[in-house]
C-alpha positions in Angstrom: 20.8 -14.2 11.8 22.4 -11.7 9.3 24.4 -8.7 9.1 23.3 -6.4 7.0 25.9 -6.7 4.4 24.6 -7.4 0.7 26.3 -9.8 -0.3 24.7 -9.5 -4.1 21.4 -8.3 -6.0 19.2 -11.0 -7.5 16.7 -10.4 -10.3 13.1 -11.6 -9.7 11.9 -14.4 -12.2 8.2 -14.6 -10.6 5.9 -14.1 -7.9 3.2 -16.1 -8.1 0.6 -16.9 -6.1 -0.3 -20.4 -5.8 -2.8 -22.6 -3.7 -0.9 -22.8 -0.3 1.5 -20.0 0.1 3.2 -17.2 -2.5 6.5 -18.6 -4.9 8.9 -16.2 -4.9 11.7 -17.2 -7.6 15.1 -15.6 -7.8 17.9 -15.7 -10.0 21.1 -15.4 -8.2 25.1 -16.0 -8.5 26.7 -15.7 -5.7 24.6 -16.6 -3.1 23.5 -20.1 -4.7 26.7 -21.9 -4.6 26.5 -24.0 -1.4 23.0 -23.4 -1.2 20.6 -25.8 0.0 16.5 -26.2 0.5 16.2 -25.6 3.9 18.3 -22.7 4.0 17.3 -19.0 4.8 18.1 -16.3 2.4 17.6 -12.6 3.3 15.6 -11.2 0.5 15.1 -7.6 0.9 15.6 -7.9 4.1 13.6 -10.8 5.1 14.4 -13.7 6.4 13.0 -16.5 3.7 13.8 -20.4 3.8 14.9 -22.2 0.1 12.4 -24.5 -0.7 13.6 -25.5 -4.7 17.1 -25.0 -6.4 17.3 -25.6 -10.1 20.2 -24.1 -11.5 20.6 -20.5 -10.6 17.4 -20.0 -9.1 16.3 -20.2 -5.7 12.8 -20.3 -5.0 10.8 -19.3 -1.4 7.5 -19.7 0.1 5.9 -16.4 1.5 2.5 -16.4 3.4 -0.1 -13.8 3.9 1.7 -11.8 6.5 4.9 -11.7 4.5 3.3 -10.5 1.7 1.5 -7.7 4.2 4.6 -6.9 6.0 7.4 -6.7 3.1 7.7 -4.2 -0.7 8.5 -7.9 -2.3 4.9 -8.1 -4.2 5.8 -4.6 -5.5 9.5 -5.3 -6.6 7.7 -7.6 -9.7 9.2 -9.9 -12.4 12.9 -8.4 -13.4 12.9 -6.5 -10.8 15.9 -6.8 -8.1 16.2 -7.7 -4.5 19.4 -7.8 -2.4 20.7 -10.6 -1.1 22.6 -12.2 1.9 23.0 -15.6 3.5 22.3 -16.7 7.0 25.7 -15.2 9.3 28.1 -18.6 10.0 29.1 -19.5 13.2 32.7 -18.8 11.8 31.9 -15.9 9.6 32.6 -12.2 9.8 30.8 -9.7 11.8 30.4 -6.6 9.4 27.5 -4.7 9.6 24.8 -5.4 12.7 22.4 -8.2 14.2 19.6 -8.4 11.5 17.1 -11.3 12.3 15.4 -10.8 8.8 12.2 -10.4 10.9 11.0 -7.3 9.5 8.8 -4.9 11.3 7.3 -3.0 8.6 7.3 -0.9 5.7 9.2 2.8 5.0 9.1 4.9 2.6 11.8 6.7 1.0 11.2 10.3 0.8 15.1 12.1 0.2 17.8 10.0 -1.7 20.3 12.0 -3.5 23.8 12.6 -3.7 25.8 14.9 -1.1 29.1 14.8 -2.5 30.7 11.2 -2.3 28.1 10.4 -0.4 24.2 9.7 -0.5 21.6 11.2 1.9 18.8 9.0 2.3 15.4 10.2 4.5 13.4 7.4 5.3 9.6 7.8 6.4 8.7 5.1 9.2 5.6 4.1 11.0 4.8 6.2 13.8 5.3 3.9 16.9 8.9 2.7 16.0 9.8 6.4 16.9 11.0 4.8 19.9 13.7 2.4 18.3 15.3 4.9 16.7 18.7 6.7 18.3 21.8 8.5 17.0 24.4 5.9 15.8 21.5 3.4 16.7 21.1 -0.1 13.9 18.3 -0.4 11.6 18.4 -2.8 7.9 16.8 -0.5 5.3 16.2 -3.7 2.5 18.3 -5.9 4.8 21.0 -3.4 4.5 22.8 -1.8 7.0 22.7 1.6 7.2 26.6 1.9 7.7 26.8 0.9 3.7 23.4 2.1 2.3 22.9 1.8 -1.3 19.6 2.4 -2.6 18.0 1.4 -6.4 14.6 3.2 -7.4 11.6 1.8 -5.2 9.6 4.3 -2.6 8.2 1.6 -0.3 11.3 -0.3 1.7 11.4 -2.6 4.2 12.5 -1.6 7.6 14.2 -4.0 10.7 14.9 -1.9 13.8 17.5 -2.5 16.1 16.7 -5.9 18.1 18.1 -4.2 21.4 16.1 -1.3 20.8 13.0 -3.8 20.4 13.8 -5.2 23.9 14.4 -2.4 25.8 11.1 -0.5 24.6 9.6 -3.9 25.7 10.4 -3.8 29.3 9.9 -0.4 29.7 6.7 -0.8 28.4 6.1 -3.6 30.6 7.5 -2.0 33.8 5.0 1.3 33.1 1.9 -1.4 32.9 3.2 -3.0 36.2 3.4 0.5 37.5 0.1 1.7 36.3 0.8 4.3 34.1 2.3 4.9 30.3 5.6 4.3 29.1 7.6 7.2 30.2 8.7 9.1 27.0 11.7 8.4 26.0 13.3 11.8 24.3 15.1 10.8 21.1 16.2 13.0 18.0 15.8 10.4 15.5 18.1 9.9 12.2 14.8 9.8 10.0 11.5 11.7 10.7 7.7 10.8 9.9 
């Protein structure tokens, strides 16, 4: 479990492909200290497990479906990724409930300034429609959208909000039961395809 809060960029060393599985290697500070293999790192978003330390980099296994599902093939040797160890038991709460399961890609199609702030338009597949609401959660690159901050990159990957995911679940569920389709649910959504 995460929350959505960065805690630092990392730089990409590789990403290989290898006989069993992807090797992603990152070089990091502030997230390796206390560190061990075994422990999951949100990389861009996703929720990846440590499987070698050596020094300052942290390296991860990604299968198939990882690859498929995340921009991290695309981010390339020096390129960066943000950053954020699992939540503690004990820790603070600051952004949202990000599993660092992501459900797909977006694509950024507006980022520019607005006074002291940034706008940022994200393009999202079709059938999340549903997940989004006004003042709703989603991780844009494992970052919560309360303290967006975006580098140069089109493709992104998207989490939307884990309630959201269970509630269009059920009512999805109880319209099969029923017979029918899900009843539309009438949402004016943040970002729009």
């Amino acid at each position: 479990m995460f929350t959505g809060i960065v805690e630092e960029v990392g730089r990409v060393v590789s990403f290989e492909h290898q006989a069993a599985a992807w090797r992603l290697v990152v070089e990091a500070a502030l997230v390796v200290p206390g560190t061990n293999v075994g422990d999951s790192i949100a990389v861009n978003g996703c929720c990846l497990t440590v499987v070698a330390l050596a020094g300052n980099r942290l390296s991860f296994d990604l299968l198939e479906e990882t690859v498929r599902l995340t921009n991290i093939a695309q981010v390339g040797a020096g390129g960066v990724v943000n950053l954020e160890r699992s939540l503690r038991p004990d820790g603070k709460m600051g952004g949202h409930f990000v599993t660092g399961h992501v459900d797909g890609p977006g694509e950024i199609a507006v980022l520019e300034p607005r006074g002291a702030d940034r706008y940022l338009r994200v393009r999202y597949p079709a059938q999340h429609r549903g997940l989004l609401v006004p003042k709703g959660s989603i991780a844009v690159d494992g970052v919560s959208l309360t303290v967006v901050e975006v580098t140069e990159g089109d493709r992104v990957n998207l989490e939307f909000d884990m309630l959201a995911k269970y509630v269009d679940r059920l009512l999805a569920l109880r319209a099969e039961a029923a017979g029918g389709p899900p009843p539309a649910v009438p949402v004016k959504p943040i970002w729009q395809n």
